[in-house]
N, C-alpha and C positions, 0 to 999 in steps of 0.2 A: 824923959821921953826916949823911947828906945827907936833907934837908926831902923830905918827901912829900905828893903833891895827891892828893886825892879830888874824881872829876869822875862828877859823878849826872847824865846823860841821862835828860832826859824824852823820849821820841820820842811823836810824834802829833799836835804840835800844829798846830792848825787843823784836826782830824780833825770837830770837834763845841765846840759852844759852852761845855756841861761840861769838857772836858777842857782848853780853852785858860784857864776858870775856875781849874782847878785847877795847872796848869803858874804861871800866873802866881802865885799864893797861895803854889805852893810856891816860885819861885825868890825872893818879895819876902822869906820867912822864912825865907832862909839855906840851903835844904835840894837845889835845882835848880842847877845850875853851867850847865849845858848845854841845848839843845833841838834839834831839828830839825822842818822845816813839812811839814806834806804839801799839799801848795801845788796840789794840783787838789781837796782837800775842802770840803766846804761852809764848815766856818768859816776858812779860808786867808785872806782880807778881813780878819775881825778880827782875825786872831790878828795880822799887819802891823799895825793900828791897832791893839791892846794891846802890842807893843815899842815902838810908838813916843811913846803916852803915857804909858808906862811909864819911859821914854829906859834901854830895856834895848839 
């Protein structure tokens, strides 16, 4: 029997400072595989500087 992934996309991040909160929270406790930015939103800036002090 062949191995199966479960990939949990968060989408929004960088949407808002709450949700890049919560995106990160949840991929450090195992539960986020994935993200995508919305990279003209307000929080798009940190959400770049929380992957990368994250070394996501």
């Amino acid at each position: 029997m062949r191995k199966r992934y479960l990939i949990v996309n968060a989408d929004d991040f960088g949407y808002s400072y709450g949700i890049n909160k919560g995106i990160i929270e949840a991929h450090t406790k195992g539960i986020v595989t994935s993200t995508s930015v919305m990279v003209d939103s307000i929080a798009a800036h940190e959400a770049v500087n929380l992957i990368i002090l994250n070394c996501l």
